[in-house]
VMD Tcl script that draws the C-alpha trace (Angstrom):
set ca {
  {29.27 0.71 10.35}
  {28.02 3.32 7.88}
  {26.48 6.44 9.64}
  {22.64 6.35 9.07}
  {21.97 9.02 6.81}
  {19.02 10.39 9.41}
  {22.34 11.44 11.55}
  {22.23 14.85 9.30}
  {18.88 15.27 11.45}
  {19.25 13.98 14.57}
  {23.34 13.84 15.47}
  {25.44 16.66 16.75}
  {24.96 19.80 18.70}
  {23.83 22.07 15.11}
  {21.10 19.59 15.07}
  {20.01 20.57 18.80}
  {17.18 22.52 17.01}
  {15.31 19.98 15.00}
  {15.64 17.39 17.60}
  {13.82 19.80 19.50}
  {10.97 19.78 17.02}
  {11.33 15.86 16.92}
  {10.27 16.05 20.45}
  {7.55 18.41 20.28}
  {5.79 15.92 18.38}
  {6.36 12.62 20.98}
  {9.67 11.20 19.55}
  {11.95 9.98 22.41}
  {15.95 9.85 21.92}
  {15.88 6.50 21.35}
  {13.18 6.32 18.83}
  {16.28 9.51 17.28}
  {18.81 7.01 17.63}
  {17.15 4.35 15.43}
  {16.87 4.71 11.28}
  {14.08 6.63 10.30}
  {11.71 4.27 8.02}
  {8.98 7.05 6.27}
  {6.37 5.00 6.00}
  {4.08 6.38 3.06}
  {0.65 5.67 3.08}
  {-1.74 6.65 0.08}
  {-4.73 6.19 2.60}
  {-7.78 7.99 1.76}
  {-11.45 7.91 2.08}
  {-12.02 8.49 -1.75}
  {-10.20 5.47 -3.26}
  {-11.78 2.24 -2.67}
  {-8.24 0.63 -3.33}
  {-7.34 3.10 -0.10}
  {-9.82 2.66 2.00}
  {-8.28 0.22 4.26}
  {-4.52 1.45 3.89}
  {-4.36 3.14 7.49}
  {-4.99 -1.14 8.81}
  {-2.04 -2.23 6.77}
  {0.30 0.80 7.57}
  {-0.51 0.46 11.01}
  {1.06 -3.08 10.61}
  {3.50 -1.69 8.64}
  {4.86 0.85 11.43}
  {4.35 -2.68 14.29}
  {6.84 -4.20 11.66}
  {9.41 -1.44 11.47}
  {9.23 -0.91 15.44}
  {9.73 -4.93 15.54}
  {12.94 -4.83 13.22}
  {14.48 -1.77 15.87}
  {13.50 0.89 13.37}
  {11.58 3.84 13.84}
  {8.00 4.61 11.61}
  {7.09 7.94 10.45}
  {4.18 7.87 8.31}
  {3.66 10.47 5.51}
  {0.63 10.70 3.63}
  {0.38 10.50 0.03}
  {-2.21 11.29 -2.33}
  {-4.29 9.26 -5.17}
  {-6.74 9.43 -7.67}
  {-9.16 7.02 -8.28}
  {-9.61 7.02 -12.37}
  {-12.84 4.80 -11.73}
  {-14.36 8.17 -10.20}
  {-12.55 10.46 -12.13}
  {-13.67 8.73 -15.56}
  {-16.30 9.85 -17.69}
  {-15.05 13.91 -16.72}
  {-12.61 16.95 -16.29}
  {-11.15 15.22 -13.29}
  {-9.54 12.43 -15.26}
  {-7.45 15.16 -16.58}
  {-5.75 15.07 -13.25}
  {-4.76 11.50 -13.20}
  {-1.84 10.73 -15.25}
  {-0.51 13.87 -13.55}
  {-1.01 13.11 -9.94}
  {1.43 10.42 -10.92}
  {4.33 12.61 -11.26}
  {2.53 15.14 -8.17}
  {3.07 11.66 -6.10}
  {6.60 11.26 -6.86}
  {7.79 14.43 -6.27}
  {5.99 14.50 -3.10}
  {7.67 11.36 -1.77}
  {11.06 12.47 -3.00}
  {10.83 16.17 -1.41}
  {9.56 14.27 1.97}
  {12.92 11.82 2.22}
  {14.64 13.81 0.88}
  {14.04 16.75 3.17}
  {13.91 14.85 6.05}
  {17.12 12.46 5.56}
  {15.29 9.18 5.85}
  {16.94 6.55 6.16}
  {14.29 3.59 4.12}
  {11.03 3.77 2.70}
  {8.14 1.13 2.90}
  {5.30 2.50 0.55}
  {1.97 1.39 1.14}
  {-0.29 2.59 -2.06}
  {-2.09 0.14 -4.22}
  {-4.10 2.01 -7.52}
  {-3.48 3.30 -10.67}
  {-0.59 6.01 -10.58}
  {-0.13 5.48 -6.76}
  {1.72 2.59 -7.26}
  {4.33 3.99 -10.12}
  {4.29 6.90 -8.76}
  {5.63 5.61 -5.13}
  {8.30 3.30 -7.08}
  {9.24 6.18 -9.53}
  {10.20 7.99 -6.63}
  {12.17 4.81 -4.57}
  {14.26 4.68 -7.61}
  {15.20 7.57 -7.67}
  {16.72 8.32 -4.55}
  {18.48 4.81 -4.57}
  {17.60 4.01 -0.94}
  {16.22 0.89 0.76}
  {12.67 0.99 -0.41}
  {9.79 -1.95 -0.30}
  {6.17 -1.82 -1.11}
  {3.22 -3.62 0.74}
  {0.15 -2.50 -1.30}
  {-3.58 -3.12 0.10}
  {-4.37 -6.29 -2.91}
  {-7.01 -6.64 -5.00}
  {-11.14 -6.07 -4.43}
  {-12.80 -9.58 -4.33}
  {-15.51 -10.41 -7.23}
  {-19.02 -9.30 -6.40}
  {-22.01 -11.78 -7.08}
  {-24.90 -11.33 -9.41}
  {-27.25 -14.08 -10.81}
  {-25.22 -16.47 -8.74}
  {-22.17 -15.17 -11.76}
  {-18.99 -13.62 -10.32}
  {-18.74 -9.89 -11.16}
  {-16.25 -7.22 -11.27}
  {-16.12 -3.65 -12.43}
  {-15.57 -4.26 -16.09}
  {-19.41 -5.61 -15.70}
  {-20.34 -2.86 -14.42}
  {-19.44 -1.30 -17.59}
  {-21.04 -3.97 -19.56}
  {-24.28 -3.02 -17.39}
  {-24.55 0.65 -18.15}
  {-24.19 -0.18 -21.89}
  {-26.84 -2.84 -21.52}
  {-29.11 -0.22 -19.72}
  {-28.80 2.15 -22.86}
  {-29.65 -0.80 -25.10}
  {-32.78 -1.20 -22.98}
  {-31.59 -5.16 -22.41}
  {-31.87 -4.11 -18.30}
  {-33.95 -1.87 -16.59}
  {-33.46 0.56 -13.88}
  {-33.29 -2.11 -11.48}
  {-31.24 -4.40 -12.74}
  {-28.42 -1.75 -12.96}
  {-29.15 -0.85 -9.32}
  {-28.32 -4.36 -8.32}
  {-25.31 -4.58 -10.29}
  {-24.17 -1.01 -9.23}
  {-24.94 -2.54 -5.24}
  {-23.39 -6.08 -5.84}
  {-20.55 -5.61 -7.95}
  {-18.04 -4.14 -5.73}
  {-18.30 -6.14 -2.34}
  {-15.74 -4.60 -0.51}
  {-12.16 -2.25 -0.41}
  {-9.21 -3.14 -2.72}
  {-7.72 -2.03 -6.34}
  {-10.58 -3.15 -8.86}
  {-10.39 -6.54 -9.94}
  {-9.10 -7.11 -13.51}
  {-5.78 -6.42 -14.93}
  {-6.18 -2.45 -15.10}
  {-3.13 -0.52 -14.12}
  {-3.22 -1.20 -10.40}
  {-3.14 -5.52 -10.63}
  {-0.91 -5.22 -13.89}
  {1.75 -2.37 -11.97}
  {1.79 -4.87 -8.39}
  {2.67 -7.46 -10.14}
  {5.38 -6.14 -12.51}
  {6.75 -4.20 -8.99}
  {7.18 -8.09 -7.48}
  {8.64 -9.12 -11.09}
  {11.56 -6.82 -10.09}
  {11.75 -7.36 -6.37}
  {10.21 -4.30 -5.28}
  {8.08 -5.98 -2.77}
  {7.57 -8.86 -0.35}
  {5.70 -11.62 -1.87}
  {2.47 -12.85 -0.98}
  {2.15 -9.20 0.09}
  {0.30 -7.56 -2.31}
  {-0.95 -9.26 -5.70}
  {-4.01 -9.88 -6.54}
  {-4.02 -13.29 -5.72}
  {-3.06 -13.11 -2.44}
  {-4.77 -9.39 -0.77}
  {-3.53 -8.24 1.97}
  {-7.14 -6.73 3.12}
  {-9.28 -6.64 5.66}
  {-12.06 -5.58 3.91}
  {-11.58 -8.67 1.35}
  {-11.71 -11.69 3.21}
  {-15.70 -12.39 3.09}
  {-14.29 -14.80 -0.25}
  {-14.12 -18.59 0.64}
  {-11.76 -18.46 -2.48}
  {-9.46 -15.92 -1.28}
  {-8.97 -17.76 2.12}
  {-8.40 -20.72 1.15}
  {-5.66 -19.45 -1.19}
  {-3.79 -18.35 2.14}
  {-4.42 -21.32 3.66}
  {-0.83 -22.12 4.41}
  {-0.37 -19.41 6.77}
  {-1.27 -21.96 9.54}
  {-2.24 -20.85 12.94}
  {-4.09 -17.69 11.70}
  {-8.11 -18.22 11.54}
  {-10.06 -16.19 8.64}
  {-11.79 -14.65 11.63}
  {-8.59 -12.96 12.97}
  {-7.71 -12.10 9.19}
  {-11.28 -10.26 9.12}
  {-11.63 -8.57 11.92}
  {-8.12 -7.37 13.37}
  {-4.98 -6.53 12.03}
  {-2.24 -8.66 15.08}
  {-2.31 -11.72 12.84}
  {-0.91 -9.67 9.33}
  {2.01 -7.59 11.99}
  {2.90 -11.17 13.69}
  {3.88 -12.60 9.55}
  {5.42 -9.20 8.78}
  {8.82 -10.89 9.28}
  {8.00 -13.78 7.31}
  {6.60 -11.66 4.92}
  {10.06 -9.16 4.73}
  {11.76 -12.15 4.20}
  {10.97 -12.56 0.95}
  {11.37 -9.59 -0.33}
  {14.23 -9.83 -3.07}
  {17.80 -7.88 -2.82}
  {19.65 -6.35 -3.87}
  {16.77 -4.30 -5.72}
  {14.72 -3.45 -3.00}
  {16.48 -4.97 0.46}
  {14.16 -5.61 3.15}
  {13.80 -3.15 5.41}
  {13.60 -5.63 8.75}
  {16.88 -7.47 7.22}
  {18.65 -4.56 6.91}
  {18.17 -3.02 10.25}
  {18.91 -5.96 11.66}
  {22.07 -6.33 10.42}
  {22.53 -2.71 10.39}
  {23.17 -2.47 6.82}
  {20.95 0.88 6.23}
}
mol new
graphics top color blue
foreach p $ca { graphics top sphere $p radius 0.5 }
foreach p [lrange $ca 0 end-1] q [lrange $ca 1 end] { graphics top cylinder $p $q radius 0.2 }
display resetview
């Protein structure tokens, strides 16, 4: 069997020292002697796509423990262009992509890891995360957070390219204040990458074009997100996960961790192997 490449780290009496600081922070020798999956989360309380990242990488680390892995989660940061539109900060978007990649690279890389499940879900998050899986040439999958639901106004589905609609509308004096308060109020309904084919939708679904992730695990038609599941739509689209009530979808996270198997198997090799697979057959 192939030496885990997390031995540079953990095996050996010259490693004696940062084992030490390995166990300063909880880790047991067992938890040492298992591959180290980084598990990078773009979780933030700026970016309404990730908003409700720190549920789904908590599921994410239940997964890696369940495959005989050990999770180390690693932050990451994102932009949200919706926000940063319209000013100087969208200056700082297309860049954060390559900030994001380089972070994620200097992390592995720096601290021999052994896989990689990314967990981001907007705009330059999600290339940024893949740029940086690519180029290390490691096992690497990606369960982003899905899609925001439509929001409801006038009894019409909405979503944020309305809300653009709305402010031009306002100018032309066709709406008054009002109206644009209730479409500002309804047209978001909850957490998730906005919905329409913008860069977020359009980059998940070209990452599960070329096996990058699990399916069912992060497009926009099927959201993995708590904060998304008030849509009769959305649920029944999942309705063949049978045993698992919308309530349990809604309010706790046990019912995604108990599919994460499932939902590792189908994640494509030999592009991006899954990361429960591959333990398991101790092919990292």
């Amino acid at each position: 069997m192939r030496q885990l490449r997390s031995a540079q780290v953990t095996q050996g009496v010259e490693r004696a020292p940062a084992r030490s600081l390995f166990y300063a922070m909880g880790y047991t020798k067992e938890e040492l002697d298992r591959p180290l999956i980084g598990v990078v989360s773009a979780h933030s309380e700026i970016v309404p796509g990730h908003f409700n990242l720190d549920k789904i990488t908590e599921a994410v680390k239940a997964g890696v423990r369940m495959a005989g892995g050990t999770p180390i989660m690693i932050p990451a940061i994102g932009v949200c262009d919706g926000i940063a539109m319209g000013h100087a900060g969208m200056k700082y978007s297309l860049a954060s992509r390559e900030l994001i990649a380089d972070s994620v690279e200097t992390m592995t890389m720096a601290h021999a890891l052994d896989g990689l499940v990314l967990v981001p879900n907007c705009d330059k998050i999600v290339p940024g995360m893949v740029m940086a899986a690519v180029r290390m040439n490691i096992p690497a999958v990606v369960c982003s957070g899905g899609a925001m639901m439509p929001g409801l106004v006038d009894n019409e589905e909405v979503s944020l390219s309305k809300m653009f609609e709305a402010v031009g509308a306002r100018k032309a004096n066709i709406i008054d204040d009002a109206k644009l308060f209730e479409y500002e109020t309804n047209t978001c309904p909850g957490c998730g990458s906005c919905a329409g084919m913008y860069t977020a939708n359009s980059m998940n679904c070209v990452k599960r074009l070329v096996s990058l992730c699990p399916a069912m695990a992060h497009c926009p038609m099927f959201p993995v997100d708590v904060c998304s599941w008030q849509s009769t739509q959305a649920w029944q689209s999942w309705n063949w996960w049978k045993g698992i009530s919308r309530q349990e979808i809604s309010s706790t996270p046990e019912a995604f961790i108990m599919q994460l198997p499932v939902i590792w198997h189908w994640a494509a090799p030999p592009t991006a192997y899954c990361i429960c697979w591959r333990l398991q057959t101790k092919q990292v």
